[in-house]
MIDREN-244856 format. One line per field, with one value per residue: chain; x, y, z of N, C-alpha, C in turn; residue number from 1. Coordinates in steps of 0.2 Angstrom, whole numbers, plus 2048, in hexadecimal, padded with zeros to 3 digits. Example, Ala and Ser with C-alpha at 12.3 -4.5 7.8 and 13.67 -1.06 7.14 Angstrom:
mol	c(A A)
n_xx	c(842 840)
n_yy	c(7E4 7F5)
n_zz	c(827 823)
ca_xx	c(83E 844)
ca_yy	c(7EA 7FB)
ca_zz	c(827 824)
c_xx	c(842 840)
c_yy	c(7F0 800)
c_zz	c(827 827)
seq	c(1 2)
***
This chain:
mol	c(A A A A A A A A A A A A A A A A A A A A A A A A A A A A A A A A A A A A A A A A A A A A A A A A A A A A A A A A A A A A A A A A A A A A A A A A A A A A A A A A A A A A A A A A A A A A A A A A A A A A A A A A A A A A A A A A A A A A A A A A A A A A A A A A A A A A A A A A A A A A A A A A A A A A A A A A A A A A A A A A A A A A A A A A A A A A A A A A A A A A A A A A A A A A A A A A A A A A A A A A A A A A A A A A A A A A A A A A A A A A A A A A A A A A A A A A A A A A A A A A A A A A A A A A A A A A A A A A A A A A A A A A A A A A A A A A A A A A A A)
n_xx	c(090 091 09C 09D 0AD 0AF 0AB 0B2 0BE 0C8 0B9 0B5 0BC 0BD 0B1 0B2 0BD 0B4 0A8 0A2 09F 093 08D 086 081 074 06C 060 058 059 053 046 047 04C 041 039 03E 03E 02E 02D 02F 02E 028 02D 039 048 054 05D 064 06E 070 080 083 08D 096 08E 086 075 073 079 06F 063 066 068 05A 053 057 056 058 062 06F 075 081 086 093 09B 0A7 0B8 0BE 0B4 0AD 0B6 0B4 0A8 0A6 0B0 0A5 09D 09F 09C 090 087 07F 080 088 096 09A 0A5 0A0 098 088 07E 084 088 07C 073 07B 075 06A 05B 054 04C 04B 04F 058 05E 067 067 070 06D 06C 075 075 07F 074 066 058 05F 066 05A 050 05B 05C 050 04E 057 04F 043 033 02A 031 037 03C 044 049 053 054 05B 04F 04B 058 056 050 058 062 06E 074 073 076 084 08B 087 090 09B 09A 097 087 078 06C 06B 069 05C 061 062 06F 079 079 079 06D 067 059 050 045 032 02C 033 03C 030 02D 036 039 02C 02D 039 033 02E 023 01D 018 011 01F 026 028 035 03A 046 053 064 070 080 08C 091 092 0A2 0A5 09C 099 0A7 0A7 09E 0A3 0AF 0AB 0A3 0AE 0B4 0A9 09B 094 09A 0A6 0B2 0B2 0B8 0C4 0C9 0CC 0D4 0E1 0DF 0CF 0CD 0CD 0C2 0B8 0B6 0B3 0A7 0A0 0A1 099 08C 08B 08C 07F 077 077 076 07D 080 07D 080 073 06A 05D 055 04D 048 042 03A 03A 02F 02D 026 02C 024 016 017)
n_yy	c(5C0 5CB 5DC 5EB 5ED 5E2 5E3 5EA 5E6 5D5 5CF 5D6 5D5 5C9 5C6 5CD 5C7 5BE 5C1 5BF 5B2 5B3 5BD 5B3 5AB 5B2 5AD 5AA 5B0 5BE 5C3 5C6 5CE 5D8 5DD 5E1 5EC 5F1 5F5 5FD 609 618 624 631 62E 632 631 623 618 60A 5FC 5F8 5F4 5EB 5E1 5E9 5E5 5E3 5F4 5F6 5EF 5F7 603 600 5FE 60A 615 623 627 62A 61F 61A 60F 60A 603 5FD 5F3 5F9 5F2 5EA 5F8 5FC 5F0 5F1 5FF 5FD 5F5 5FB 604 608 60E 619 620 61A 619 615 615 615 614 617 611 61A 625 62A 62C 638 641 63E 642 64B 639 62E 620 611 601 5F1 5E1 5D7 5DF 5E6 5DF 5E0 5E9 5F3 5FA 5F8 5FE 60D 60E 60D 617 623 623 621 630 637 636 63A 641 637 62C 619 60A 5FA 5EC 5DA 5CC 5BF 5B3 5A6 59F 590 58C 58E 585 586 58B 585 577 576 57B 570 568 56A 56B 573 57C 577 57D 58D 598 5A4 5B3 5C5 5CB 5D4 5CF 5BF 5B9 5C7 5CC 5C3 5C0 5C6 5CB 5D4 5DB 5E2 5E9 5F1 5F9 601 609 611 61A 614 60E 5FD 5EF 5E1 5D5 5CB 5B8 5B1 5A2 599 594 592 595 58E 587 585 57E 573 56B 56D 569 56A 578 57D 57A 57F 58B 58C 58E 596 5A1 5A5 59B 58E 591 598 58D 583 588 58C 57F 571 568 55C 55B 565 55C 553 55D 562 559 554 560 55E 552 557 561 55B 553 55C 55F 561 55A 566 572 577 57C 580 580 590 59D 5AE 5BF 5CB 5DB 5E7 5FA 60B 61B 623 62D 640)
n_zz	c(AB6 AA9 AA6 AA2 AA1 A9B A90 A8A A88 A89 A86 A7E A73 A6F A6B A60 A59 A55 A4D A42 A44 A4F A4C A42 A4C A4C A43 A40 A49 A43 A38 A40 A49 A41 A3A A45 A47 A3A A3D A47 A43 A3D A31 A37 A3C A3E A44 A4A A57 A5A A69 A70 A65 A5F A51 A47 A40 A43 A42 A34 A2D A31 A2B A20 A1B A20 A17 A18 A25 A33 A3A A48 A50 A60 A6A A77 A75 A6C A62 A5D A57 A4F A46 A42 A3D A2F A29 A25 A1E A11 A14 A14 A1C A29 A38 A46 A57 A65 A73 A86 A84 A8F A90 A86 A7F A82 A7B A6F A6B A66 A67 A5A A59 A61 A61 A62 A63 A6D A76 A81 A8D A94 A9D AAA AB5 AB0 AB1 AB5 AA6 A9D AA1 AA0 A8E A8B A8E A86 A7C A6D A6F A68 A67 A65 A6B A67 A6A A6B A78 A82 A83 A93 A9B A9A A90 A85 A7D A78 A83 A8E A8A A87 A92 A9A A94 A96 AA5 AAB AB8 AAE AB0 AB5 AC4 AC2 ABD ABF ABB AB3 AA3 A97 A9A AA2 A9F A9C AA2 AA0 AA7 AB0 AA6 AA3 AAD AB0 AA3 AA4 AAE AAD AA1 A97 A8B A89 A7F A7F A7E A71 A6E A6A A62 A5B A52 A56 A4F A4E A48 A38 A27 A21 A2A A36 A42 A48 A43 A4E A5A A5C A5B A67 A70 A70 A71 A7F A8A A8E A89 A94 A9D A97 A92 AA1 AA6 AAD AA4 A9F AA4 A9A A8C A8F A91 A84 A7D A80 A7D A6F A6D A71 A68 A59 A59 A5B A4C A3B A32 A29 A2F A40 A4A A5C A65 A69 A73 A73 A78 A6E A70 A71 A72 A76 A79 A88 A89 A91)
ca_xx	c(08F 097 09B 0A1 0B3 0B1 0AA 0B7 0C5 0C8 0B4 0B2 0C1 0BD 0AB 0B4 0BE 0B0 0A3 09F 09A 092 085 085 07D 06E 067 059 057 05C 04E 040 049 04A 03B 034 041 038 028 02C 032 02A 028 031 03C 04F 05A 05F 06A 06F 073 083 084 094 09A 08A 07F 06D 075 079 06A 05F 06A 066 052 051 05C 054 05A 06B 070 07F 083 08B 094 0A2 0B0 0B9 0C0 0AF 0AA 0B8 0B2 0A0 0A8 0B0 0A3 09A 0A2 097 086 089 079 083 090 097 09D 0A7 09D 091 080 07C 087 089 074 070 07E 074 062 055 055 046 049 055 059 063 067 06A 073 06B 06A 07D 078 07F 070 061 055 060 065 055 050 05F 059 047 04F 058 04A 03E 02D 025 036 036 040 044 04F 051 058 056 049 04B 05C 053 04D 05D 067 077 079 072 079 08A 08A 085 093 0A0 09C 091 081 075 067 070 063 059 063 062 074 07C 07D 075 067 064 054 04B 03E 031 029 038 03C 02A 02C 03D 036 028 030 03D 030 02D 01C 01F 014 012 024 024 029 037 03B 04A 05A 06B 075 088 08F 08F 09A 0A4 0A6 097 09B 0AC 0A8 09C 0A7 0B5 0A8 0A1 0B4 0B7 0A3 097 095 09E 0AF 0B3 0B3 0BD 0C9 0CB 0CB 0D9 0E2 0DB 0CA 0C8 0CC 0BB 0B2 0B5 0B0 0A0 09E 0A1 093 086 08C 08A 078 071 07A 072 082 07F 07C 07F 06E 067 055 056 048 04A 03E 03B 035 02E 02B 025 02B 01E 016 018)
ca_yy	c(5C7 5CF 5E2 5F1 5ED 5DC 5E3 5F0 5E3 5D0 5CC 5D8 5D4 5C4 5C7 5D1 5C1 5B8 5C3 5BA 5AB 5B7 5BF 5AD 5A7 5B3 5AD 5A8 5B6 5C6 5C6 5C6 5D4 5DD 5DF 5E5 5F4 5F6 5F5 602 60F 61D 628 637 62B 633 630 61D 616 603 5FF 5F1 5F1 5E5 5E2 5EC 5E1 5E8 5FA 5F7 5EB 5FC 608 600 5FD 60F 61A 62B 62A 628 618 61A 60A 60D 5FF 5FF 5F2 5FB 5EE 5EA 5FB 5FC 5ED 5F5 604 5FB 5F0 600 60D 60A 60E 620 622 615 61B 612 61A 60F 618 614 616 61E 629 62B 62E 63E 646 63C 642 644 62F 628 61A 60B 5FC 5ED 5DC 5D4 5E3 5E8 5DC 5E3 5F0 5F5 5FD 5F8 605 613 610 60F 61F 627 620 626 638 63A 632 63D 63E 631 625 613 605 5F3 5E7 5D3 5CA 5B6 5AF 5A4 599 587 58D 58F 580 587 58E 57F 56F 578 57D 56B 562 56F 568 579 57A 57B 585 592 59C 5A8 5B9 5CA 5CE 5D5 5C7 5BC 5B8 5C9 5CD 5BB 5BF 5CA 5D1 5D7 5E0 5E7 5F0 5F7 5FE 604 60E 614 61B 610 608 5F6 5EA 5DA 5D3 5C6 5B6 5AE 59B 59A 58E 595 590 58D 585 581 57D 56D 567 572 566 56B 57F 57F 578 586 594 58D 58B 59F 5A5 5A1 599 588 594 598 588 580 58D 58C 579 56E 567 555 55C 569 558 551 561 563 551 553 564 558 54F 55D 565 554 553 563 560 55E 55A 56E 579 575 57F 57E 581 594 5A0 5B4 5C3 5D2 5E1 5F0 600 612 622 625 635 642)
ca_zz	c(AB4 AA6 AA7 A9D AA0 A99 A89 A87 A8C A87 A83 A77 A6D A6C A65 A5A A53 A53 A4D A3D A46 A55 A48 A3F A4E A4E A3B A41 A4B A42 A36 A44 A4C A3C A36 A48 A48 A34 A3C A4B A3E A3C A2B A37 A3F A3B A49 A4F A5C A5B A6E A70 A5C A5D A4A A44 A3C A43 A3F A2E A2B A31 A29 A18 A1E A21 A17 A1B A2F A35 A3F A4D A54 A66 A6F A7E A71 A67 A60 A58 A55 A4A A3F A3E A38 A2C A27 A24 A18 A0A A15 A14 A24 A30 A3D A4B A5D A6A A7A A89 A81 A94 A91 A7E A7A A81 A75 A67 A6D A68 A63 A59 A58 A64 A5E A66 A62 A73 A79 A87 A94 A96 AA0 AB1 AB6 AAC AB2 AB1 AA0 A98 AA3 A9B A88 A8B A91 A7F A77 A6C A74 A66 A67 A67 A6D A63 A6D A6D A7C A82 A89 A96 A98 A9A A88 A81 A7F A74 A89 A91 A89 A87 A99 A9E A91 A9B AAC AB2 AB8 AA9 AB1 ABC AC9 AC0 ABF ABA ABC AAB A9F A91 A9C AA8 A9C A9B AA8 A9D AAA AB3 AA0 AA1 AB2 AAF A9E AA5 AB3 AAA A9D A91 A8B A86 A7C A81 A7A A6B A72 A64 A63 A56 A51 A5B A4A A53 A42 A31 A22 A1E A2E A37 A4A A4B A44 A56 A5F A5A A5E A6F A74 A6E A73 A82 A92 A8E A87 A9B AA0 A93 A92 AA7 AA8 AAC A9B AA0 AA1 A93 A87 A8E A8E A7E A79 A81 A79 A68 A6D A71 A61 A56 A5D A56 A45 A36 A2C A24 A35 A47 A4F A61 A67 A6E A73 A75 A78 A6B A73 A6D A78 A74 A7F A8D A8A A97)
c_xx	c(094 095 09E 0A7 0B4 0AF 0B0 0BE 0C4 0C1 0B1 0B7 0C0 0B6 0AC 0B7 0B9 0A7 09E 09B 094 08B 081 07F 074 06B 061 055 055 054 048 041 047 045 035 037 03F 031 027 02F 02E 02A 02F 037 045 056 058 065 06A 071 078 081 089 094 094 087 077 06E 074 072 062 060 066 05D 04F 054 05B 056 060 06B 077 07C 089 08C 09D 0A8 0B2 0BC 0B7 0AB 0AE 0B6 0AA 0A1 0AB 0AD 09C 09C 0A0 08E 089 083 07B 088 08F 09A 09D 0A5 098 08D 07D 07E 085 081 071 074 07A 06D 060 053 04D 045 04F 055 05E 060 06A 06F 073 06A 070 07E 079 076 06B 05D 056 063 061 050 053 05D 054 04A 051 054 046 037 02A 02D 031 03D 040 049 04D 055 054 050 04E 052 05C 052 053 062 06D 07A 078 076 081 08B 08C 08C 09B 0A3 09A 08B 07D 06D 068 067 061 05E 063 069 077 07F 076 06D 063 05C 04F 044 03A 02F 02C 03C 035 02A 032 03E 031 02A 036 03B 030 026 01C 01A 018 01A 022 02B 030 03B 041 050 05E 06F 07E 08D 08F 096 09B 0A3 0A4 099 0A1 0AD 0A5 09F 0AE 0AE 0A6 0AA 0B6 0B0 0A0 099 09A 0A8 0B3 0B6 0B7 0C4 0CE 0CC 0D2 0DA 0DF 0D2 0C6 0C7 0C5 0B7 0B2 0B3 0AA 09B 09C 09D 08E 084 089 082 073 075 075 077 085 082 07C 078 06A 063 058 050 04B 043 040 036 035 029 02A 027 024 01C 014 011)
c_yy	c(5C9 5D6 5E5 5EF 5E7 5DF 5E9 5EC 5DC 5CE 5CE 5D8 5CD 5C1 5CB 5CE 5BE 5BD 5C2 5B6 5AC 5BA 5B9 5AA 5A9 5B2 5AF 5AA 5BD 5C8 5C9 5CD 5D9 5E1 5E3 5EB 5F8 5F8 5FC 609 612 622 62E 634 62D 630 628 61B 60F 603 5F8 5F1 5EC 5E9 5E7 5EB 5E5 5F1 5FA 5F3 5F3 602 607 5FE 604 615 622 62B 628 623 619 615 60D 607 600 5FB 5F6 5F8 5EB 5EE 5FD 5F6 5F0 5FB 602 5F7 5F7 606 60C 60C 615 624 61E 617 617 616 614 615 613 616 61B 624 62E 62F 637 644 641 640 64A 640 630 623 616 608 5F9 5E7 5D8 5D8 5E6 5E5 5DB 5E7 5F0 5F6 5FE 602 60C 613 611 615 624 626 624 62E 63C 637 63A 63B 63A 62A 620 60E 5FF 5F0 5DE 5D2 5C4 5B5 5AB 59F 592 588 58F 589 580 589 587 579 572 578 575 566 567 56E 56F 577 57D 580 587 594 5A0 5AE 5C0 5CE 5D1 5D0 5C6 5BD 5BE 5CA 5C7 5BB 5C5 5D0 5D5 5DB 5E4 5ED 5F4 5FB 603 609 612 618 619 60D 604 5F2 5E5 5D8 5CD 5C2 5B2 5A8 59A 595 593 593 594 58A 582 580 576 56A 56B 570 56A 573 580 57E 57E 58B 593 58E 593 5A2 5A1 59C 593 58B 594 593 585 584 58C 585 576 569 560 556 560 563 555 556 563 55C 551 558 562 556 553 55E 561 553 556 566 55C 55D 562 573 574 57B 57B 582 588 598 5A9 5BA 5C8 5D5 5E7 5F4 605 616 622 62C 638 645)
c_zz	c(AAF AA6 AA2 A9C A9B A90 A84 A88 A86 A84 A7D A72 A6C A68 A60 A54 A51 A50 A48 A40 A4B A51 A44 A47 A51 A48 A3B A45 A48 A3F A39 A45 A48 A3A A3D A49 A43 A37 A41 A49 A3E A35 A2E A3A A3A A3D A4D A4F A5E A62 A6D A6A A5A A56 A46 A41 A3B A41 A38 A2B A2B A2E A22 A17 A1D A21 A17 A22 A2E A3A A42 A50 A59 A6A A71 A79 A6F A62 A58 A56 A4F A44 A3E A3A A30 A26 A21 A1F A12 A0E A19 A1D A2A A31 A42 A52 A62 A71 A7F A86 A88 A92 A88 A7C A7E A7D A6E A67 A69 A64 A62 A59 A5F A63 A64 A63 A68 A75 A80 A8D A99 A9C AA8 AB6 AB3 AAB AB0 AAA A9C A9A A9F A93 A87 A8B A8A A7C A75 A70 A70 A66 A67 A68 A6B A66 A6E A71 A7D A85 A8F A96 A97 A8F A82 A80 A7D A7E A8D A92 A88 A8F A9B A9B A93 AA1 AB2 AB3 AB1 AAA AB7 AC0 AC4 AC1 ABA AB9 AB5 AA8 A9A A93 AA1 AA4 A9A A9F AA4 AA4 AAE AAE AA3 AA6 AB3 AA8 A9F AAB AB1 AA3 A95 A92 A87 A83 A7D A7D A75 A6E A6A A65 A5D A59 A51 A51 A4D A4B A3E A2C A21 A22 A36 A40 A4B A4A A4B A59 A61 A5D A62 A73 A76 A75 A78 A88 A91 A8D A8E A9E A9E A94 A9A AAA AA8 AA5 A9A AA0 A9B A8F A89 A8F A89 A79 A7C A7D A71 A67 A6C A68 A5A A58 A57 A4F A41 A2E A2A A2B A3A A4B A55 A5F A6B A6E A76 A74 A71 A6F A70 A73 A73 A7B A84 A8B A92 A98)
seq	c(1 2 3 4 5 6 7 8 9 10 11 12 13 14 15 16 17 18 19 20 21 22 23 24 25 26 27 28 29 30 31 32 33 34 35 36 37 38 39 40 41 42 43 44 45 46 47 48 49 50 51 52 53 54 55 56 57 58 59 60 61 62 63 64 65 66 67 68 69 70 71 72 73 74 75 76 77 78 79 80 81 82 83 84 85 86 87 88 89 90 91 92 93 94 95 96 97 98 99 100 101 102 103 104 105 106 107 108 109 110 111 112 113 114 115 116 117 118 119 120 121 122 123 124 125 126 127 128 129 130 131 132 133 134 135 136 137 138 139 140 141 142 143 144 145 146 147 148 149 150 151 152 153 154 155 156 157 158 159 160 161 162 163 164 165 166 167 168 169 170 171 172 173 174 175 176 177 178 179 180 181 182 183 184 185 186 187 188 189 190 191 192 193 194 195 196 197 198 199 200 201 202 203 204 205 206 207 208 209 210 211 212 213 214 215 216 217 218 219 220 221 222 223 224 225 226 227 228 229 230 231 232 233 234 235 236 237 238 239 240 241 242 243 244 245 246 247 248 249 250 251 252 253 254 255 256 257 258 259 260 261 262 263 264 265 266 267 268 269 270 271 272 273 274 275 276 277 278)
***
């Protein structure tokens, strides 16, 4: 389970180092997203709230998408809301706020729009956050968020996992984490009760890319060691076994190299919601 403190403490400074490689591994991702935060834009559409913006990527990507509205990205680092700030002082309608979005969004209200690139499966209290969301919401809002699919369908989590010495397909959970949002229909009823109405989710099959460059094996192998479920275990392992988890890691990594890019097979939901009218 990772919780708020982890992201205001050690995890979120170390997505902060790593946040180059951290947005690098959604390439393959971003666009899909993008284009469904263009599509659920509206002409009156003013006010949007990235949730869990990290370095600020989907913020300034929708800032400069749709420079008639203002984009506040709000996540609990501050470590990485300081680089989104910084990454940002030429996109004069992107600001950044180190807050809980529970707390944070009804002084932002009333939201058109919400956005999220895998930030929300963070939350303590699913329910009551996207409760709270809906509440500052204007009455025609909408909702754009991506999160994984299933872990079996991920293998940057699986075969790292496996070349670690964990199990690679844990029990199904919703606990806060990578994976609490992988079950669709378990999103759909806690949108739907918290006043949202969801359309079917768009289901997306895409390449993890973990690292590229001169010597693309040994950049993945540095970012799983930093980022993700294999890091833990390495980092916690006696000094005899991290040298073979990280030689098995070597192997995994090597596998899904193409000389250029290291990318795994990974699968993740985009969902699009409208407010419920009252």
């Amino acid at each position: 389970m990772t919780t708020a403190y982890d992201w205001t403490g050690r995890i979120g400074d170390v997505w902060a180092e790593e946040w180059c490689r951290t947005d690098r591994s959604f390439t393959n991702l971003t666009p899909h997203l993008n284009a469904a935060i263009l599509a659920a834009t509206a002409p009156q559409t003013r006010k949007i709230i990235d949730i869990g913006c990290g370095a600020g990527a989907t913020s300034l990507a929708t800032a400069q998408a749709v420079p008639d509205a203002t984009v506040t990205g709000i996540d609990l680092s501050p470590t990485l809301i300081d680089i989104a700030r910084h990454r940002a002082e030429t996109q004069s309608n992107a600001s950044f706020e180190c807050a809980d979005i529970t707390v944070a969004a009804p002084n932002h209200g009333p939201i058109d729009l919400y956005v999220s690139r895998h930030g929300v499966m963070f939350f303590a209290d699913p329910l009551v956050a996207f409760a709270t969301l809906a509440e500052a919401a204007a009455p025609d809002a909408s909702l754009v968020f991506s999160c994984f699919a299933e872990r079996a369908a991920n293998r940057w989590a699986t075969e790292t996992v496996t070349a670690t010495g964990g199990d690679p397909i844990a029990p199904a959970s919703t606990a806060p984490g990578p994976f609490a949002f992988a079950d669709p229909t378990y999103v759909a009823g806690i949108l739907a009760t918290a006043g949202w109405n969801a359309a079917p989710p768009q289901r997306l099959n895409f390449a993890y890319r973990a690292g590229e460059g001169a010597n693309p094996e040994a950049d993945a192998v540095d970012y799983f060691r930093r980022i993700g479920p294999a890091a833990s275990a390495i980092r916690d392992a006696a000094p005899e076994e991290r040298g073979r988890h990280i030689a098995r890691l070597s192997e995994v990594c090597a596998h899904y190299s193409d000389g250029v890019t290291v990318e795994f097979p990974a699968a993740a939901w985009i969902w699009t919601a409208r407010k419920t009218a009252n």
